[in-house]
VEXDREN-2710 file (C-alpha; in Angstrom, 1 decimal):
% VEXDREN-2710
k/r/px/py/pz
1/UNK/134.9/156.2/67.6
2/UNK/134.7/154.2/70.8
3/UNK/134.2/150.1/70.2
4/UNK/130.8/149.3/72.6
5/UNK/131.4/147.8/75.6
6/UNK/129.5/144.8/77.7
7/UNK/129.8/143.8/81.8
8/UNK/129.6/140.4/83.0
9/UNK/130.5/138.6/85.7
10/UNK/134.2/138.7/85.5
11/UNK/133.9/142.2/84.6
12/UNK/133.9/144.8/81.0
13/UNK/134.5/143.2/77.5
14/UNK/134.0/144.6/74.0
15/UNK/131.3/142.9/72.5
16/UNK/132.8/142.4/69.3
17/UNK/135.4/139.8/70.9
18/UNK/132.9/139.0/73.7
19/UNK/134.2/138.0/76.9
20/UNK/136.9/135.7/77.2
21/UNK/136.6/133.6/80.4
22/UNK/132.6/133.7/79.5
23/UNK/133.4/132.1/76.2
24/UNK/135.9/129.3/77.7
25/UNK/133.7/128.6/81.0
26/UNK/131.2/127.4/78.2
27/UNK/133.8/125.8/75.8
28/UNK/134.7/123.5/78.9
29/UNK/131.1/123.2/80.1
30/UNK/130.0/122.0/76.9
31/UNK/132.8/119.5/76.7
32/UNK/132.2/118.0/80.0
33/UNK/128.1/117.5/78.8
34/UNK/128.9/115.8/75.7
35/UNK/127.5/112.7/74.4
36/UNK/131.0/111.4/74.4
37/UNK/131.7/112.4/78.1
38/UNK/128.0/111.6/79.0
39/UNK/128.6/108.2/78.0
40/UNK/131.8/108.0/79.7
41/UNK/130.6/108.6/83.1
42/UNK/127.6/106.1/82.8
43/UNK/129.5/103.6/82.0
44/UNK/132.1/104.2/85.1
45/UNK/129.2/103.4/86.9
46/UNK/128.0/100.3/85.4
47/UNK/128.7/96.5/87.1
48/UNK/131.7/95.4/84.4
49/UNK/131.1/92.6/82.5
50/UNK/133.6/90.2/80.5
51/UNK/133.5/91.6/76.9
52/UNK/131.5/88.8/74.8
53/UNK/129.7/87.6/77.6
54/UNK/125.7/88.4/77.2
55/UNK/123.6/87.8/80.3
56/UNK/122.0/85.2/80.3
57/UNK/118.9/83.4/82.3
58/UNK/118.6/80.0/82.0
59/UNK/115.8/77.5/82.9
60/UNK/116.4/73.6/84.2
61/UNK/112.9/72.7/84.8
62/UNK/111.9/69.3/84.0
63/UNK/115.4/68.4/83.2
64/UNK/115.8/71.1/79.8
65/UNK/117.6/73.9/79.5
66/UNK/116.9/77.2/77.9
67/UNK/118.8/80.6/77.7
68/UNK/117.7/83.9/76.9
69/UNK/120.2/86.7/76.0
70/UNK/118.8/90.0/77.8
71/UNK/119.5/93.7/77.3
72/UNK/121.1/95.0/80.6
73/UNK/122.7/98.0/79.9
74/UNK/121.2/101.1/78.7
75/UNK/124.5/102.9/78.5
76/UNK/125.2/101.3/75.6
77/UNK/122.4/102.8/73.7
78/UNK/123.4/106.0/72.1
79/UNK/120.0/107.7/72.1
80/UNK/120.5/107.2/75.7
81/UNK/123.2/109.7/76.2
82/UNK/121.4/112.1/73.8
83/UNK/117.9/112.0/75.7
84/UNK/120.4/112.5/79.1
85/UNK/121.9/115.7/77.2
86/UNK/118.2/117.0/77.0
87/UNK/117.0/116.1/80.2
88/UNK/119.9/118.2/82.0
89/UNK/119.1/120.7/79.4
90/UNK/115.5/121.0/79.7
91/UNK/115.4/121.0/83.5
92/UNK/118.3/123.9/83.7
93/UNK/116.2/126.3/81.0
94/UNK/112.7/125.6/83.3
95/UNK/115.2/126.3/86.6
96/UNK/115.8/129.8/85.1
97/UNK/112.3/130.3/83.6
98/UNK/110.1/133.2/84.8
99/UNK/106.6/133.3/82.9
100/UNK/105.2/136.8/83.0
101/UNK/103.6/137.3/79.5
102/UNK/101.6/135.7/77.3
103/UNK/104.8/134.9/75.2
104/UNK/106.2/133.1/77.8
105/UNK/103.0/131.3/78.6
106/UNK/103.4/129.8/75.1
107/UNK/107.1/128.7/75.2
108/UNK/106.2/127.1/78.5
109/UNK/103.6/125.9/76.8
110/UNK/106.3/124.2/73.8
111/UNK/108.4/123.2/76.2
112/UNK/105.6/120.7/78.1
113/UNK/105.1/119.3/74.8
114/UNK/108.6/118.9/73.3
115/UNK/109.0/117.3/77.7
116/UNK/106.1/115.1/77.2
117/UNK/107.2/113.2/74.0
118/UNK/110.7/112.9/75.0
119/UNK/109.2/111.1/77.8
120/UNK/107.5/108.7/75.4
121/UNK/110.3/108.3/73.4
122/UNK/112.1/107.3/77.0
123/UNK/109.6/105.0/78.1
124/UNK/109.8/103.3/75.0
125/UNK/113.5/102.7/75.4
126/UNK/113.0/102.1/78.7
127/UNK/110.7/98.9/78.2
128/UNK/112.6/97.2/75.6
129/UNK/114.7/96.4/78.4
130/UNK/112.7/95.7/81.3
131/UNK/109.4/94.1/79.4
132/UNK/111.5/90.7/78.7
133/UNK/112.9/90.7/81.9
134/UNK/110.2/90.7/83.6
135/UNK/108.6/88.5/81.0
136/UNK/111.0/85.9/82.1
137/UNK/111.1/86.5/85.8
138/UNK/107.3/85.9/85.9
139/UNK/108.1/82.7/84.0
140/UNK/110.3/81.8/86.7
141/UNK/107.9/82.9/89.4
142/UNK/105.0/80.8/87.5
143/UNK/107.1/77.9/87.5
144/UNK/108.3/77.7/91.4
145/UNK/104.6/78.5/92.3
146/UNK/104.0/75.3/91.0
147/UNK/106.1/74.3/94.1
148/UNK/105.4/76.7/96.3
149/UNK/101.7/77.0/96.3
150/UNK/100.7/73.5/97.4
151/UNK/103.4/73.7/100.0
152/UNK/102.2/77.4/101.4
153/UNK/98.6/75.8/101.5
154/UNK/99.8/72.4/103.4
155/UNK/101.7/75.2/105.7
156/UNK/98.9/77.3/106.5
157/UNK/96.4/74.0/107.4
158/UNK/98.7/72.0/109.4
159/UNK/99.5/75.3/111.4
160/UNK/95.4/76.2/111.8
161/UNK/95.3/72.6/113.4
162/UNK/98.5/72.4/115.2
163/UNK/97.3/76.2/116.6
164/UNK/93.4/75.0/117.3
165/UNK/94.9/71.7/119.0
166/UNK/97.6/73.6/121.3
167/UNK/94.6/76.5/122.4
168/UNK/92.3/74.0/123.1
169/UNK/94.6/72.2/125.3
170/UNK/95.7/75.3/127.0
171/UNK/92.3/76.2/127.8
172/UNK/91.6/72.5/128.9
173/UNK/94.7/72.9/131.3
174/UNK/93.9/76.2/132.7
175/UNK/89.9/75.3/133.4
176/UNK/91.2/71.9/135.0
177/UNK/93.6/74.3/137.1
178/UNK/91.0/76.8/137.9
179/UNK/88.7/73.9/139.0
180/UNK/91.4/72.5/141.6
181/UNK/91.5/75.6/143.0
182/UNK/88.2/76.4/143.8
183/UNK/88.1/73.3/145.1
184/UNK/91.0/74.4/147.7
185/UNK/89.4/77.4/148.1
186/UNK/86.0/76.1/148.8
187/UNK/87.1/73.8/151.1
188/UNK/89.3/76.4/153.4
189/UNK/86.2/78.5/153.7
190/UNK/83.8/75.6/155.0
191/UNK/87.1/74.5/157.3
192/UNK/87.7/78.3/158.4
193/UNK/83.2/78.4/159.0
194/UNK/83.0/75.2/161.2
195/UNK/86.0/76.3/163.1
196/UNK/87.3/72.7/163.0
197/UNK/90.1/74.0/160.8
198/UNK/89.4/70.7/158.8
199/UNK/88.7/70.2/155.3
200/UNK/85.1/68.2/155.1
201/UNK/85.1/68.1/151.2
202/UNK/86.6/66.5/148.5
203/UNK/89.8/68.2/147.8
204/UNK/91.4/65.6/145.2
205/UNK/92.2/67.2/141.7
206/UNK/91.4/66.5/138.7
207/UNK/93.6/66.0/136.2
208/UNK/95.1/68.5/134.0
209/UNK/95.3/68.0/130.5
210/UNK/99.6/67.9/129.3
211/UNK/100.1/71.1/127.8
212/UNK/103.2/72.2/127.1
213/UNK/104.4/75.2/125.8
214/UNK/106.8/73.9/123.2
215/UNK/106.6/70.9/121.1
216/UNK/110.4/69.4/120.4
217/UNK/111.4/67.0/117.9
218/UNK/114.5/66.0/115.9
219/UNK/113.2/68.7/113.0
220/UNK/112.8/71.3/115.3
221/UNK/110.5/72.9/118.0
222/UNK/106.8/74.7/117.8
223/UNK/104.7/77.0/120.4
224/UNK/102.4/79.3/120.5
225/UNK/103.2/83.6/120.5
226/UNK/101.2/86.6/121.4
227/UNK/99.7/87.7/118.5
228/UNK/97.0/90.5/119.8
229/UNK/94.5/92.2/117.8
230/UNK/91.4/94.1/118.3
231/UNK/87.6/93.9/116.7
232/UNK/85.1/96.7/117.6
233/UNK/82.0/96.2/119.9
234/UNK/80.1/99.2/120.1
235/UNK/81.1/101.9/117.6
236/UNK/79.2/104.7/119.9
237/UNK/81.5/104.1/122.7
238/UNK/84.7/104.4/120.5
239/UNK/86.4/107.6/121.1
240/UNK/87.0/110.5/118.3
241/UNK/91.0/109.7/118.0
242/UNK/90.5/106.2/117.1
243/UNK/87.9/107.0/114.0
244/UNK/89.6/107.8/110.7
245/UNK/88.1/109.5/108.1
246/UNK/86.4/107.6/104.7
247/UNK/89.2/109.6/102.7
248/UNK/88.1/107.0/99.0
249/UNK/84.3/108.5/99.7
250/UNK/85.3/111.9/100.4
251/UNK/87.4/112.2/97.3
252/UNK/84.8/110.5/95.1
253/UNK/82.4/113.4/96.3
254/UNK/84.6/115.9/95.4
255/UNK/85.1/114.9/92.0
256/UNK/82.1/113.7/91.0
257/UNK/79.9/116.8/93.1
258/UNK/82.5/119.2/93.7
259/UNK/81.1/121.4/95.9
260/UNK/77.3/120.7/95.4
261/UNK/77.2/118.5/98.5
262/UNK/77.6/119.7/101.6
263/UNK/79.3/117.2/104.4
264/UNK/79.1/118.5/108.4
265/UNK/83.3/119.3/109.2
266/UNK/84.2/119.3/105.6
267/UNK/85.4/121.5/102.9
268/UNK/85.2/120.7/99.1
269/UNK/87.5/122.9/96.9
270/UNK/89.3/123.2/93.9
271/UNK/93.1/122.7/93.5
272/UNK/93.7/123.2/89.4
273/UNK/96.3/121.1/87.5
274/UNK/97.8/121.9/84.0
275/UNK/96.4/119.4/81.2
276/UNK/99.0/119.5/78.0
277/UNK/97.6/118.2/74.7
278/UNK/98.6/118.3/71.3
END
């Protein structure tokens, strides 16, 4: 009696033995995804450090010195290379996943579960290495702000004054110069009218306030740049292009009155997402 037969790929097999390149494509595939091999790779990757050495952050302030030893490598973790073995496993079983029955519906269904409290379990993980550094690094931000505050405040007022001081005196130098001129040109018009050709008013200047464009020192130098803005004047004059629409207000009236309220140019409609609960 004739031994049944399969067809793969690399071609027709008896299924008792089962295909043998089938069998060692997976033998080797497995191999390279193990934990072992997993871990391997990840650590390739990883900035070497001297064995021993724990990394350490270390505070001087006010003249004493602490050290904290910090968790920096999640490699070394060995649930770390077995929730990586899932991951790659999960994603390649949903790349290949067709839902067309009810059955499939509820292994989808598992799966979103089984997804959602691995993620847990990795977020978990995840913060017992990143909640004390960052526990220390706002330390260390709290401390220099100490510094940096009062001298970010004494920035920001002596440039508000130095700024008001050089305007002013730019606006002082430009009305001076604005004066003199009309002065000129006052005074060639009454000159060009008599037909004397000469000047019969007052043409001397007035002074003109110093105003230079850069202040220079020792320390360094300082002058004002072009920093334009805009502000809006009549909102009925400002073209269609240039009005953007309240997108926060919009969204709260769609989910709060889905499509109860009606708004001129707009559409309200529904766009489902999956909820997964135990």
């Amino acid at each position: 009696m004739a031994e049944a037969k399969g067809h793969c790929k690399h071609g027709e097999f008896l299924l008792r033995e089962g295909c043998a390149q089938c069998i060692a494509e997976k033998r080797a595939e497995a191999e390279v995804n193990s934990p072992k091999n997993i871990k391997k790779r990840i650590k390739a990757v990883q900035p070497k450090e001297e064995v021993g050495e724990p990394i350490r952050i270390t505070s001087s302030l006010l003249e004493e010195s602490a050290t904290a030893i910090i968790k920096v490598d999640p490699a070394i973790m060995p649930s770390f290379a077995k929730h990586l073995e899932s991951a790659q496993r999960i994603v390649k079983i949903a790349a290949s996943r067709e839902i067309i029955t009810e059955e499939d519906a509820k292994a989808a269904n598992d799966d979103l579960t089984v997804m959602g409290e691995l993620r847990k379990a990795v977020e978990v993980e995840r913060k017992s290495f990143t909640v004390p550094l960052n526990d220390h690094l706002n330390a260390i931000n709290g401390a220099y702000k100490l510094i940096t505050g009062p001298l970010q405040e004494a920035d920001q007022i002596t440039r508000r004054l130095l700024t008001a001081y050089k305007v002013e005196q730019q606006r002082k130098a430009a009305a001076a110069e604005k004066l003199n001129q009309d002065a000129i040109d006052l005074a060639r018009r009454q000159a060009e009218a008599s037909g004397t050709g000469e000047f019969t008013v007052d043409t001397k200047p007035v002074p003109v306030p110093f105003a230079p464009k850069l202040t220079r020192t020792d320390q360094g130098k300082s002058g004002l740049v072009d920093h334009w803005k805009f502000r809006i004047v009549d909102l009925e004059k400002l073209p269609r292009e240039y009005m953007v629409p309240d997108e926060a207000m919009l969204n709260s009236i769609a989910q709060k009155q889905h499509d109860k309220k009606q708004v001129p140019g707009v559409e309200f409609y529904n766009e489902p997402s999956l909820r997964v609960t135990r």
